[in-house]
MARMARRO-655307 format. One record per atom (N, C-alpha, C): atom name; x, y, z. Coordinates in nm, 4 decimals. Layout:
<atoms>
> CA, X, Y, Z
...
</atoms>
This chain:
<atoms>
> N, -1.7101, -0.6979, 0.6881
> CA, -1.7682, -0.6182, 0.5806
> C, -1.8704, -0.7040, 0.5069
> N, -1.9734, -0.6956, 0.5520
> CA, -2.0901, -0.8291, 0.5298
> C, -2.1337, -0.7924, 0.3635
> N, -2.1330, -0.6353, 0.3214
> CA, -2.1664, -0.6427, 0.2114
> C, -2.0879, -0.6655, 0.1034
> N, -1.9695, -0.6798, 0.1125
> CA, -1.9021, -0.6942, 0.0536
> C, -1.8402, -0.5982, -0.0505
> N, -1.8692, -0.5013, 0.0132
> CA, -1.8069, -0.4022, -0.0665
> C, -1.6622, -0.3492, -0.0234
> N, -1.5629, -0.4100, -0.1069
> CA, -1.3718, -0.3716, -0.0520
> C, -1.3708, -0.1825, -0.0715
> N, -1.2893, -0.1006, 0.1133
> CA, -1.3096, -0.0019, 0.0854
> C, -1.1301, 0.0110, 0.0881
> N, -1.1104, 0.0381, -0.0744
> CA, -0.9560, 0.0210, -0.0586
> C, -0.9052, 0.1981, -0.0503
> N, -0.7769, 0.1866, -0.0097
> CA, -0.6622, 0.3432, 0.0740
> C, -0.5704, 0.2738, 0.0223
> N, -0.5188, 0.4539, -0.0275
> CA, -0.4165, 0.4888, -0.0878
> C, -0.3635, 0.5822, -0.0671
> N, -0.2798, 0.6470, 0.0084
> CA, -0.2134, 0.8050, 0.0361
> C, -0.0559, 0.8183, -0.0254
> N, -0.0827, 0.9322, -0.0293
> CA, 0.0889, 1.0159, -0.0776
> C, 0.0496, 1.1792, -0.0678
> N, 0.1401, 1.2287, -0.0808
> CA, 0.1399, 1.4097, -0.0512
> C, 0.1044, 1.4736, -0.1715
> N, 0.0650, 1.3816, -0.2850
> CA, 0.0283, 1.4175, -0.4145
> C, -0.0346, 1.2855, -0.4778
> N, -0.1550, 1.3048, -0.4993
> CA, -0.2516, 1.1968, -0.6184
> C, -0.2100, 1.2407, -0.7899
> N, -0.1680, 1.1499, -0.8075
> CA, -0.1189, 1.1480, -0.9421
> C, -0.1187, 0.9837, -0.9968
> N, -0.1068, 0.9853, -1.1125
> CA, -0.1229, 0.9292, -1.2615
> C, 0.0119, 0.8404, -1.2851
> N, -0.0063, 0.7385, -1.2951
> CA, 0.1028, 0.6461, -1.3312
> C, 0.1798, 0.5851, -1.2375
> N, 0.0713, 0.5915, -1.1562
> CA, 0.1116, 0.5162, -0.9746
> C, 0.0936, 0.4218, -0.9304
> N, 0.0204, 0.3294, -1.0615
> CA, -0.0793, 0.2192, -1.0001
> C, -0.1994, 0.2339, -1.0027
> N, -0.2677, 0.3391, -0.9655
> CA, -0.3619, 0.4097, -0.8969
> C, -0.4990, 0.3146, -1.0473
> N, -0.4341, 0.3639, -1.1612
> CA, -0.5786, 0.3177, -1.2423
> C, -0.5838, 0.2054, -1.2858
> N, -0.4168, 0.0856, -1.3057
> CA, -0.4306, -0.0385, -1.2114
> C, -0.5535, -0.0835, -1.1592
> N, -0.5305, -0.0069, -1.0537
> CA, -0.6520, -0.0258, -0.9374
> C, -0.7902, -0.0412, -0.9758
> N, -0.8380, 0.0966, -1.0262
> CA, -0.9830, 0.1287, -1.0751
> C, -1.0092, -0.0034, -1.1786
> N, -0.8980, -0.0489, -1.2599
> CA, -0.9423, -0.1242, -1.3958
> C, -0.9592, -0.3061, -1.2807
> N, -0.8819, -0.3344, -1.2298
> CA, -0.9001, -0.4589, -1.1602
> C, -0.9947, -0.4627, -1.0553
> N, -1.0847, -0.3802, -0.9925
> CA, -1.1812, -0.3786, -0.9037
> C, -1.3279, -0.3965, -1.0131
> N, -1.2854, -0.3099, -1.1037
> CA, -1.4129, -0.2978, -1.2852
> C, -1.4112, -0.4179, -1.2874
> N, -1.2889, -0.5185, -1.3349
> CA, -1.3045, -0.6564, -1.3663
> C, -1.2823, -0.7412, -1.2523
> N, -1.2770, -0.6964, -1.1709
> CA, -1.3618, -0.8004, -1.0223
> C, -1.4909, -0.8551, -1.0064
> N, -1.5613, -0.7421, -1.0436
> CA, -1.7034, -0.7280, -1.0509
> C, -1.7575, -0.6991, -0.9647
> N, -1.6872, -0.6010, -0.8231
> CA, -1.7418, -0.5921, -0.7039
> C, -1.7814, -0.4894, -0.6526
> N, -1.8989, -0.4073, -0.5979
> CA, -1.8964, -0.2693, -0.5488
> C, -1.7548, -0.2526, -0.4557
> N, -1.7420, -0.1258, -0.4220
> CA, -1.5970, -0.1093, -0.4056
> C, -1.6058, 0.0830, -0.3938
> N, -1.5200, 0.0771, -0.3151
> CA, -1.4936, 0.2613, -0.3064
> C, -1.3362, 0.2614, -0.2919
> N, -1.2543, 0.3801, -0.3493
> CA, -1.1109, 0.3862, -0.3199
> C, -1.1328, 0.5181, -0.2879
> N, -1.0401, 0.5576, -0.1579
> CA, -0.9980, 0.6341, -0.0992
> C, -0.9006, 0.6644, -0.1149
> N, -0.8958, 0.8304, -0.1438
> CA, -0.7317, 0.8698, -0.2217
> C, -0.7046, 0.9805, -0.0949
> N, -0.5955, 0.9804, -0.0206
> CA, -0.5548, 1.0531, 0.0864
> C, -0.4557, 1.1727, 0.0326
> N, -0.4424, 1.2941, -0.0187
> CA, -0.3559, 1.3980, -0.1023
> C, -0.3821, 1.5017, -0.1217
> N, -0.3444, 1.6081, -0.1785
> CA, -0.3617, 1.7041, -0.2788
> C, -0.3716, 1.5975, -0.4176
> N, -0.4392, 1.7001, -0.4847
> CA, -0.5062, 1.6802, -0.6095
> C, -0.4432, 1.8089, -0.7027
> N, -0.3316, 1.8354, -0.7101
> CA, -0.2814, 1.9517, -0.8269
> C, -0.3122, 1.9523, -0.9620
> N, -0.3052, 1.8256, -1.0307
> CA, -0.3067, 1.7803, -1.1650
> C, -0.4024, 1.7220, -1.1612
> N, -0.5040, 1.7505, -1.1143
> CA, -0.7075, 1.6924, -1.1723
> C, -0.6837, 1.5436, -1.1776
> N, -0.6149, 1.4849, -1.1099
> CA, -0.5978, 1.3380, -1.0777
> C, -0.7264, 1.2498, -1.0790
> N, -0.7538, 1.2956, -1.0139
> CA, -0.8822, 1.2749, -0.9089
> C, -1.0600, 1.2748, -1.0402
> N, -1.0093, 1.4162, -1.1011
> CA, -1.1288, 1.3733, -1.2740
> C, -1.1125, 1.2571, -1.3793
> N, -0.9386, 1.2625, -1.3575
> CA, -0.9428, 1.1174, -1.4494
> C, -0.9657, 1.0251, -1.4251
> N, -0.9261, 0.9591, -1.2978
> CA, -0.9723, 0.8395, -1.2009
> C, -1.1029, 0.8573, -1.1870
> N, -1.1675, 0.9469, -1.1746
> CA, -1.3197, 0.9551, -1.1640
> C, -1.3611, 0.9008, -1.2818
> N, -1.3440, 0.9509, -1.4126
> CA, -1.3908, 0.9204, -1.5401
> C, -1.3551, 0.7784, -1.5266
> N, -1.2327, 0.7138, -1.5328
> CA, -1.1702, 0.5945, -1.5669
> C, -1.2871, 0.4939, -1.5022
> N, -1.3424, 0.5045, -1.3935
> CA, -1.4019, 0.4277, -1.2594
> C, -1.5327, 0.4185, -1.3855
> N, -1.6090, 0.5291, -1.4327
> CA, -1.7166, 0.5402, -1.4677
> C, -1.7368, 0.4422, -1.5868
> N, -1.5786, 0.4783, -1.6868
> CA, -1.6237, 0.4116, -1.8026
> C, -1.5706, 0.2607, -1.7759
> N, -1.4941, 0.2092, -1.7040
> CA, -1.4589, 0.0403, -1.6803
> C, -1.5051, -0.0134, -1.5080
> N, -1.5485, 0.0585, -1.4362
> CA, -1.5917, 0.0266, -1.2843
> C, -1.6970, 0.1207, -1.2237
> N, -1.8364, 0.0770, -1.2727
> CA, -1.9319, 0.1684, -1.2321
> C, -1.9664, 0.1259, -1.1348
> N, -1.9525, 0.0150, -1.0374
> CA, -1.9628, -0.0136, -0.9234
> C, -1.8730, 0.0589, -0.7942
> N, -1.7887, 0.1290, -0.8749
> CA, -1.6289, 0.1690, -0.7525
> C, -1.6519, 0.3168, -0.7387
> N, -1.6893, 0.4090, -0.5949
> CA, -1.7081, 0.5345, -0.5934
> C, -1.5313, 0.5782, -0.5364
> N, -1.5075, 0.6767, -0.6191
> CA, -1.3456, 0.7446, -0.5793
> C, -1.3988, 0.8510, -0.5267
> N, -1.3297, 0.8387, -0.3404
> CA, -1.3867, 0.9542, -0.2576
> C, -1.2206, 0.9949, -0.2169
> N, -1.2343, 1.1403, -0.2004
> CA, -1.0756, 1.1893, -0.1696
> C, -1.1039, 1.2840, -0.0227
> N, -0.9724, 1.2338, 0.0087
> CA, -0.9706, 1.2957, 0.1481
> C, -0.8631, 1.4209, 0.1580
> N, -0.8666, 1.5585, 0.2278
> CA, -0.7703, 1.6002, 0.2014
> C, -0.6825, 1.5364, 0.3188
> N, -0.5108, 1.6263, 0.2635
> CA, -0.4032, 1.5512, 0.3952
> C, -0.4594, 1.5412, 0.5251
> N, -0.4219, 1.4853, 0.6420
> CA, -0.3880, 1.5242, 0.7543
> C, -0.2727, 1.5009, 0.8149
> N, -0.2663, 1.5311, 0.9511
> CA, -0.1193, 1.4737, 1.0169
> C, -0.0676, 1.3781, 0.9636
> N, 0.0979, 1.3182, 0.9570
> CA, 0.1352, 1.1826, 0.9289
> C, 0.1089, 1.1184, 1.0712
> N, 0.0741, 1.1796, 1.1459
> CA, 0.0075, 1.0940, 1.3160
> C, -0.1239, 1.0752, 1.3017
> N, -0.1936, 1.0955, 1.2132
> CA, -0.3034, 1.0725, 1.1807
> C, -0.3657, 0.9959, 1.0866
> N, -0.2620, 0.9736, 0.9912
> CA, -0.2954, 0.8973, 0.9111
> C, -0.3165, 0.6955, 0.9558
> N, -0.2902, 0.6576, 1.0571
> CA, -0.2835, 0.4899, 1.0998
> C, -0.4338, 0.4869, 1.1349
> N, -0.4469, 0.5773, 1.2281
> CA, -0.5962, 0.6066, 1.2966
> C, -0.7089, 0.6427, 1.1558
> N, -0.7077, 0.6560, 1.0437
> CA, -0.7775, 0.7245, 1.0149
> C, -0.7861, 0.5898, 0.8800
> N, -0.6698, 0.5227, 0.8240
> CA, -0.7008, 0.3974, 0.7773
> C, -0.7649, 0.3074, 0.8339
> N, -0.7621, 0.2944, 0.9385
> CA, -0.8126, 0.1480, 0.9736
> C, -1.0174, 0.1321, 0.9774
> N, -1.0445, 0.2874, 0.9372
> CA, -1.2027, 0.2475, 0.8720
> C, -1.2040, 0.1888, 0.7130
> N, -1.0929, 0.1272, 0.6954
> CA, -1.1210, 0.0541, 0.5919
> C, -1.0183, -0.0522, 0.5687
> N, -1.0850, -0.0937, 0.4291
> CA, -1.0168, -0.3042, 0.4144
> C, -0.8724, -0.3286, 0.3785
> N, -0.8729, -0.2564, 0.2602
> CA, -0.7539, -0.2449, 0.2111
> C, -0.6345, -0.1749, 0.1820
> N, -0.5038, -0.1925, 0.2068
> CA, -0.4554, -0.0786, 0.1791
> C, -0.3635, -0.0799, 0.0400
> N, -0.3088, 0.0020, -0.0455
> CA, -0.2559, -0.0431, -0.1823
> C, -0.1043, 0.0011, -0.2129
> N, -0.0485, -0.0646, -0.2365
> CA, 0.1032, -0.0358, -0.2453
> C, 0.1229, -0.0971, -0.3751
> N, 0.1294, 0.0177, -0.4545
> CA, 0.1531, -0.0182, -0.5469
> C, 0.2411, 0.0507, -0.6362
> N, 0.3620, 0.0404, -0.5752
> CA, 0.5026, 0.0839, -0.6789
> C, 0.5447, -0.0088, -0.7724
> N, 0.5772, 0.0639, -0.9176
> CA, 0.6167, 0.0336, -1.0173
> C, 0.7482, -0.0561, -1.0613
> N, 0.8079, -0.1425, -1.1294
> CA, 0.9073, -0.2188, -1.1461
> C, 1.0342, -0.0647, -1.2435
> N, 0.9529, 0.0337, -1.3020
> CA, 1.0781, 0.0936, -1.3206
> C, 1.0070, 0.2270, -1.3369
> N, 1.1292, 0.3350, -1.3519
> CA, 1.2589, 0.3726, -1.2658
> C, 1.3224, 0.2252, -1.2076
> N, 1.4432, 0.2133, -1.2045
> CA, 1.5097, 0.1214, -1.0919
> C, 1.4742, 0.1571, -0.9958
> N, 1.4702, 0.2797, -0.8850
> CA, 1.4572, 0.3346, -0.7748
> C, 1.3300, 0.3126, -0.7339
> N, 1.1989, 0.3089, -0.8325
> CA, 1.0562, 0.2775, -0.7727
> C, 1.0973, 0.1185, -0.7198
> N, 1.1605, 0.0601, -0.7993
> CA, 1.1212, -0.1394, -0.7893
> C, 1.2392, -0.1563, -0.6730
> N, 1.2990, -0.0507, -0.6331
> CA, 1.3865, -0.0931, -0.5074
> C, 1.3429, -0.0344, -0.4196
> N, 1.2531, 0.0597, -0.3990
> CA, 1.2304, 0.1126, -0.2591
> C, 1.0921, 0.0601, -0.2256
> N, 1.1078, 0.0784, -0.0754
> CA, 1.0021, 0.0181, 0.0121
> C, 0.9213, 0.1783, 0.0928
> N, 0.8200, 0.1818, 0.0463
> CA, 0.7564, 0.3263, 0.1325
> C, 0.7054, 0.3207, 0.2287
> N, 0.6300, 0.3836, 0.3221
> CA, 0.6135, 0.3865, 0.4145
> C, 0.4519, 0.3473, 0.4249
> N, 0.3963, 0.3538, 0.2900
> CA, 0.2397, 0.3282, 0.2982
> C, 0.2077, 0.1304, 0.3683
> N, 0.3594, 0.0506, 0.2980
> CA, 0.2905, -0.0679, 0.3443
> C, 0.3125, -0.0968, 0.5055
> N, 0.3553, -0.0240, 0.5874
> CA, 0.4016, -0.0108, 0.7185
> C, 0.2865, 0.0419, 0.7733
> N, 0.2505, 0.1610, 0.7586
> CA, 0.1007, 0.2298, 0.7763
> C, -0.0118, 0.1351, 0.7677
> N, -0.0013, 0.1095, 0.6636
> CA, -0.1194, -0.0277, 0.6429
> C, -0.1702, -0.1194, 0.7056
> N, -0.0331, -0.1853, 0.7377
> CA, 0.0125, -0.3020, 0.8424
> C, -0.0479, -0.2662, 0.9618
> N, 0.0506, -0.1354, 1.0158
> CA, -0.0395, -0.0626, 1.1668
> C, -0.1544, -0.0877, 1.1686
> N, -0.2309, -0.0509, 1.0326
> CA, -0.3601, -0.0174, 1.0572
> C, -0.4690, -0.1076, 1.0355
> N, -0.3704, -0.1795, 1.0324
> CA, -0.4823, -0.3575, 1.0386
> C, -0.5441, -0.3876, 0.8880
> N, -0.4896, -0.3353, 0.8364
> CA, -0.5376, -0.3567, 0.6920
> C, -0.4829, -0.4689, 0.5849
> N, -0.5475, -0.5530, 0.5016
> CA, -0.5031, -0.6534, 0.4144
> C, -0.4079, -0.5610, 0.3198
> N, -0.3381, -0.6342, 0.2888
> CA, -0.2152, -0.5260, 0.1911
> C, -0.2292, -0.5707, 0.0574
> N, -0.2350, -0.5213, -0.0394
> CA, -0.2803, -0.5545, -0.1956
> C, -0.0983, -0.5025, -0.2261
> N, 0.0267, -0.5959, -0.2678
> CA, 0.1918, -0.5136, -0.3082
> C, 0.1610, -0.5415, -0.4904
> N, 0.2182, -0.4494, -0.5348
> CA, 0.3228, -0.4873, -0.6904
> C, 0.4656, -0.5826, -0.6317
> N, 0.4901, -0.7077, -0.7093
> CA, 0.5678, -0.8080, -0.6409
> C, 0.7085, -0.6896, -0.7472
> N, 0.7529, -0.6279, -0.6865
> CA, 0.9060, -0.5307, -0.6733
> C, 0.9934, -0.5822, -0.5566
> N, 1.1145, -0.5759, -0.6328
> CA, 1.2412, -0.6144, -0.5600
> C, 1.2321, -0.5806, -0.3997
> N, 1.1800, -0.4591, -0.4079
> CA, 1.1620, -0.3735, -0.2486
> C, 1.0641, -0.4285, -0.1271
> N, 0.9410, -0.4825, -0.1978
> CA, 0.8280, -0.4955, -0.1570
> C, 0.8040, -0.6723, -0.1466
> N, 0.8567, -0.7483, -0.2294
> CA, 0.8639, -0.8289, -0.2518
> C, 0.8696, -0.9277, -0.1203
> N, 0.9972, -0.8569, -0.0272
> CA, 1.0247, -0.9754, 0.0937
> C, 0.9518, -0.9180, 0.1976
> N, 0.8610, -0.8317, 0.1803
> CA, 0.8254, -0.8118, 0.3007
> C, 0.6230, -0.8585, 0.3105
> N, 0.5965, -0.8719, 0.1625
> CA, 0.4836, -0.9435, 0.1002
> C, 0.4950, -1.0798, 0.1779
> N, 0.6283, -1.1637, 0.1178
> CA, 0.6414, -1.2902, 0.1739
> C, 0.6433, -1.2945, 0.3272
> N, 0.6561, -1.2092, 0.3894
> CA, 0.6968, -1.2085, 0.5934
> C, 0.5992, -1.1692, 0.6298
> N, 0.4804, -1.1470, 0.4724
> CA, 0.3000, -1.1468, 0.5939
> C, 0.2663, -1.2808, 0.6057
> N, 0.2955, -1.3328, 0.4339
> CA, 0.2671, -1.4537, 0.4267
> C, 0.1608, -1.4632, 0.3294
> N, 0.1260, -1.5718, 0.2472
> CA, -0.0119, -1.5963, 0.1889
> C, -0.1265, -1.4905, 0.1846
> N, -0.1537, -1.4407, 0.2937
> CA, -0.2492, -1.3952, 0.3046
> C, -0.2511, -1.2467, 0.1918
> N, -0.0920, -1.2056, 0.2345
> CA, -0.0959, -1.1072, 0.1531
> C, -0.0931, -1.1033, 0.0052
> N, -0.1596, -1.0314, -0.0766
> CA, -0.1789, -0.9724, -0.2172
> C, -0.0878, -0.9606, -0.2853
> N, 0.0079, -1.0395, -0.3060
> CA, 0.1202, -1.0063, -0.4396
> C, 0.0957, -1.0152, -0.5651
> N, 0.1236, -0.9512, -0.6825
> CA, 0.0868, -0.9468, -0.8308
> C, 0.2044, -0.8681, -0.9134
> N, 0.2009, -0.9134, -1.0102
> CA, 0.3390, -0.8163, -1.1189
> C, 0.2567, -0.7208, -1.1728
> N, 0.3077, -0.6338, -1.1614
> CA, 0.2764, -0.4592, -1.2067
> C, 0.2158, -0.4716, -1.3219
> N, 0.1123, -0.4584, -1.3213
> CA, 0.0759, -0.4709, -1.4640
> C, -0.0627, -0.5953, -1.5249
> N, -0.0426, -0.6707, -1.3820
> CA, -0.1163, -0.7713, -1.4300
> C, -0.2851, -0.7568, -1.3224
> N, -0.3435, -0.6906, -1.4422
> CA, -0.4522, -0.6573, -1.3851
> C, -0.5493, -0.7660, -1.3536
> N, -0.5079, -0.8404, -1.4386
> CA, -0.6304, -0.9933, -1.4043
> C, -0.5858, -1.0564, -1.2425
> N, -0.4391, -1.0430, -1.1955
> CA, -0.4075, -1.1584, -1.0664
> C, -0.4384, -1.0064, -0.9472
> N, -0.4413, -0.8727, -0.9754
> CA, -0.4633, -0.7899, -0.9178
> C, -0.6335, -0.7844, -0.8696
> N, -0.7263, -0.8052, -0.9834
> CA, -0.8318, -0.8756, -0.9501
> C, -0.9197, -0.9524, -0.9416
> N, -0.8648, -1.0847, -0.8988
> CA, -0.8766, -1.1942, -0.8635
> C, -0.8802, -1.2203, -0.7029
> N, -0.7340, -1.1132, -0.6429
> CA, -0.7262, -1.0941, -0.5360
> C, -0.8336, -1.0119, -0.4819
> N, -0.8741, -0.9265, -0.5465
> CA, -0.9741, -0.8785, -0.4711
> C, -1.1004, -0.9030, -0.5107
> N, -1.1409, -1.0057, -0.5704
> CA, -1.2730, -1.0490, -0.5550
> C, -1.2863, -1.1860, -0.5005
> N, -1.1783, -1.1989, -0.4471
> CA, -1.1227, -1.3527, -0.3450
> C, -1.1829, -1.2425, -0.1625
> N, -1.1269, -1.1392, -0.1706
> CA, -1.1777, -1.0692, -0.0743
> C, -1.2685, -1.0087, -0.0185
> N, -1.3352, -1.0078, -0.1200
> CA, -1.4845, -0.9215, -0.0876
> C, -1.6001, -1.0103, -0.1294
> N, -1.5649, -1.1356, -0.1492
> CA, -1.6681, -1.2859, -0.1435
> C, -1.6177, -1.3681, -0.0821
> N, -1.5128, -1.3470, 0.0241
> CA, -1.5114, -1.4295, 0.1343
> C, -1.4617, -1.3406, 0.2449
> N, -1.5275, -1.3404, 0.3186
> CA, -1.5121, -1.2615, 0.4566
> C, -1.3648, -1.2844, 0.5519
> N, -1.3815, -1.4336, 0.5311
> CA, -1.2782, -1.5274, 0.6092
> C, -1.2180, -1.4920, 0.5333
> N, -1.1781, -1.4944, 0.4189
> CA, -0.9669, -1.4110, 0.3691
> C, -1.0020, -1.3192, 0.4142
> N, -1.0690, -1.1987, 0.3876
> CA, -0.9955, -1.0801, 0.4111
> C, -0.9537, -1.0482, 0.5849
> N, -1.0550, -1.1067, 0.6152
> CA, -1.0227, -1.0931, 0.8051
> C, -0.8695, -1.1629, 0.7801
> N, -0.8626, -1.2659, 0.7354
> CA, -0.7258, -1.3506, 0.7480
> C, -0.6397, -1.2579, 0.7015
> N, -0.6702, -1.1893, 0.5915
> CA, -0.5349, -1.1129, 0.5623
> C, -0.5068, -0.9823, 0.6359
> N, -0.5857, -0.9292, 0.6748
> CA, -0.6082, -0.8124, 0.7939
> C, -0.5536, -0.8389, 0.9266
> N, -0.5574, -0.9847, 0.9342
> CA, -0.5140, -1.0452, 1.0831
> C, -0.3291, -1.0857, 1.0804
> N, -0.3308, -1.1221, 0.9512
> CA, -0.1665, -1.1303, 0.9100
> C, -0.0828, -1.0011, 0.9337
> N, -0.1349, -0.9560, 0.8310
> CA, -0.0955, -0.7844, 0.8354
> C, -0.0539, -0.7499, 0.9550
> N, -0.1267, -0.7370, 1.0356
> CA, -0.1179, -0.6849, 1.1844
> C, -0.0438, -0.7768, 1.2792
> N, -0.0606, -0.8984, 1.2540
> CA, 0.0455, -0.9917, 1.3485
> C, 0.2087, -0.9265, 1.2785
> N, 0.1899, -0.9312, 1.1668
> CA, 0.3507, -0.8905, 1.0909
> C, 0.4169, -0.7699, 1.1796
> N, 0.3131, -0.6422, 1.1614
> CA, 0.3140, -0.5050, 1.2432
> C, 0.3624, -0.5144, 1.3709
> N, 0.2866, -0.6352, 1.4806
> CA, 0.3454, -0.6451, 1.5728
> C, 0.4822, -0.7162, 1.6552
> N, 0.4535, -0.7939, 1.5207
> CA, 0.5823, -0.8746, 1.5480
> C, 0.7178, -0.7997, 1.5100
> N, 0.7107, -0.7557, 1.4028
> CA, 0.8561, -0.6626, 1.3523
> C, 0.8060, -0.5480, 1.2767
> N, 0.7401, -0.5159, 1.2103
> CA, 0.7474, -0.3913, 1.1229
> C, 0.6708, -0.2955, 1.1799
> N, 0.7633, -0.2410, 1.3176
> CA, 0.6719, -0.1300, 1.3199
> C, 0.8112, -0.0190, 1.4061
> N, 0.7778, 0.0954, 1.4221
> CA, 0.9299, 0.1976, 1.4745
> C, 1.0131, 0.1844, 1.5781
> N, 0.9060, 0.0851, 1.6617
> CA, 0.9808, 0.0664, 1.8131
> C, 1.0370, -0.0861, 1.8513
> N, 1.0498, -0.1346, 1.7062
> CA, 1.1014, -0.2560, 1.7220
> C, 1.2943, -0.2613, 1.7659
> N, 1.3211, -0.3104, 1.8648
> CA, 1.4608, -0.2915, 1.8632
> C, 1.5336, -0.3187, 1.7532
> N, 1.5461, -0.3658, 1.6677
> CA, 1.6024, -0.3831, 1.5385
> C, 1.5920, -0.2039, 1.4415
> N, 1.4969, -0.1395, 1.4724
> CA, 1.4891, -0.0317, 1.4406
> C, 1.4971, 0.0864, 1.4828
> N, 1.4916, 0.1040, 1.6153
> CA, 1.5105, 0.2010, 1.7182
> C, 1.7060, 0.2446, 1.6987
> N, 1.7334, 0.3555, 1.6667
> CA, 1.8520, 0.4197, 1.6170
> C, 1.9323, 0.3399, 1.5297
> N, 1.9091, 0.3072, 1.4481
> CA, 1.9334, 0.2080, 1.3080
> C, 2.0132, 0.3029, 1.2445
> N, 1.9380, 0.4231, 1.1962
> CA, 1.9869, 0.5111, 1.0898
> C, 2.1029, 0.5256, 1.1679
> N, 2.0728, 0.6075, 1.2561
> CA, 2.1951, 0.7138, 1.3375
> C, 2.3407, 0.5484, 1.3931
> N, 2.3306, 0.4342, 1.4051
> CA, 2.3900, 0.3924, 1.3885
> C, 2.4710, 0.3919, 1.2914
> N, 2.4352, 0.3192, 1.1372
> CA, 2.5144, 0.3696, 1.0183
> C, 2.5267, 0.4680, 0.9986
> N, 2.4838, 0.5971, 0.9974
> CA, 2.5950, 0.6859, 0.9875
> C, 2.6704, 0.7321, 1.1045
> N, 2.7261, 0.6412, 1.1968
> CA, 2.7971, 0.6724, 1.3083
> C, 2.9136, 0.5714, 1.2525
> N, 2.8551, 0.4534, 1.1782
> CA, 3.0089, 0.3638, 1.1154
> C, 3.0336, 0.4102, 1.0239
> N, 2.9451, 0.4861, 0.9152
> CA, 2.9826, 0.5389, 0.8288
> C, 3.1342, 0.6390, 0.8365
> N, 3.0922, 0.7379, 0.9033
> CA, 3.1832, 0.8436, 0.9804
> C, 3.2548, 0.8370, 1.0320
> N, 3.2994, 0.6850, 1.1365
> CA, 3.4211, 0.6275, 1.1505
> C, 3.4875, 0.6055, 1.0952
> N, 3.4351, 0.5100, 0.9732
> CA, 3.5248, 0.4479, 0.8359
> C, 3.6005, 0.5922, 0.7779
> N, 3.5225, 0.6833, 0.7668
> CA, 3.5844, 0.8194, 0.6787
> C, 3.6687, 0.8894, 0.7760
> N, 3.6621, 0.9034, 0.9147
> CA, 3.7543, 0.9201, 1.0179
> C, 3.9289, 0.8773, 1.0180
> N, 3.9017, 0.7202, 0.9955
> CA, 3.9966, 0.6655, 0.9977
> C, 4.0596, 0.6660, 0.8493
> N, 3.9923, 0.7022, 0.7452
> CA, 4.0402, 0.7183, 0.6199
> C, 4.1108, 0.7994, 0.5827
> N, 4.1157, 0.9080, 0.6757
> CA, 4.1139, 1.0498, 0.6661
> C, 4.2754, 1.0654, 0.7352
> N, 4.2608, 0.9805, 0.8590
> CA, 4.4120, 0.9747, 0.9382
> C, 4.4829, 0.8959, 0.8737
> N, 4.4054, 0.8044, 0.7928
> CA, 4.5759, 0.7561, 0.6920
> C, 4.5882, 0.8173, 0.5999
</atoms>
């Protein structure tokens, strides 16, 4: 990306407000870098006008272009025309700072540098890209962009972190890894034993 402009992705089945999302817009503003974010969703709640406004009045360099859904088979293929991808769940709810979604897996597939919120969930799997990857505490918009103007004025990280990403993907985080291939349907097959045998005493 010679010009240096970071084209960062973000999807969910709904664009909404208090996701990270303007996080985003405000640390790319104080990056100082041209920049476009790609929002993959429905737009129900005019998401998409406020993030627009937000971009205008603190990041007039950053264009917010929205895509509508497509397939979830479509979505790996359809990231990887761009740099970054953003995972950025919140430290609370408890349930946001413990779960792990499916966007930083997608990402990974899709050869993309991963920008995480350092959350309980997200946390060890930041560390098993390694360095390369983007960790920051929720909230801290200055180490959020720092990272990305470390990326889009040096070519060599972001390839490096794009190249991590994807070694990670292939090495373990991806559906057909034997470690993951009937996982679920395992536990609840011990699950259902345990209550089996609970049941006969």
């Amino acid at each position: 990306n010679p010009a240096g402009r970071l084209r960062l992705f973000w999807f969910s089945q709904v664009i909404g407000l208090q996701r990270g999302l303007e996080g985003a817009v405000q640390a790319i503003g104080l990056a100082g870098v041209p920049g476009e974010l790609h929002l993959l969703g429905h737009d129900p709640m005019t998401s998409l006008k406020q993030l627009t406004a937000l971009a205008d009045q603190c990041a007039p360099r950053l264009t917010v272009v929205h895509h509508m859904p497509v397939r979830p088979d479509a979505i790996i293929e359809l990231g990887r025309q761009f740099d970054v991808g953003l995972s950025l769940e919140q430290d609370r709810p408890l349930n946001r700072n413990l779960c792990l979604t499916n966007k930083s897996f997608t990402y990974m597939l899709a050869g993309l540098a991963v920008a995480f919120t350092d959350t309980l969930g997200q946390r060890p799997l930041a560390h098993d890209i390694g360095p390369e990857a983007l960790l920051f505490k929720p909230g801290d918009t200055e180490a959020f962009a720092a990272g990305l103007r470390r990326w889009a004025q040096q070519p060599d990280a972001l390839l490096a972190a794009k190249r991590a990403a994807w070694a990670a993907a292939a090495r373990r985080w991806h559906w057909e890894h034997p470690e993951e291939r009937g996982k679920a349907l395992k536990l609840v097959e011990q699950v259902l034993t345990k209550s089996s045998r609970s049941v006969r005493r």
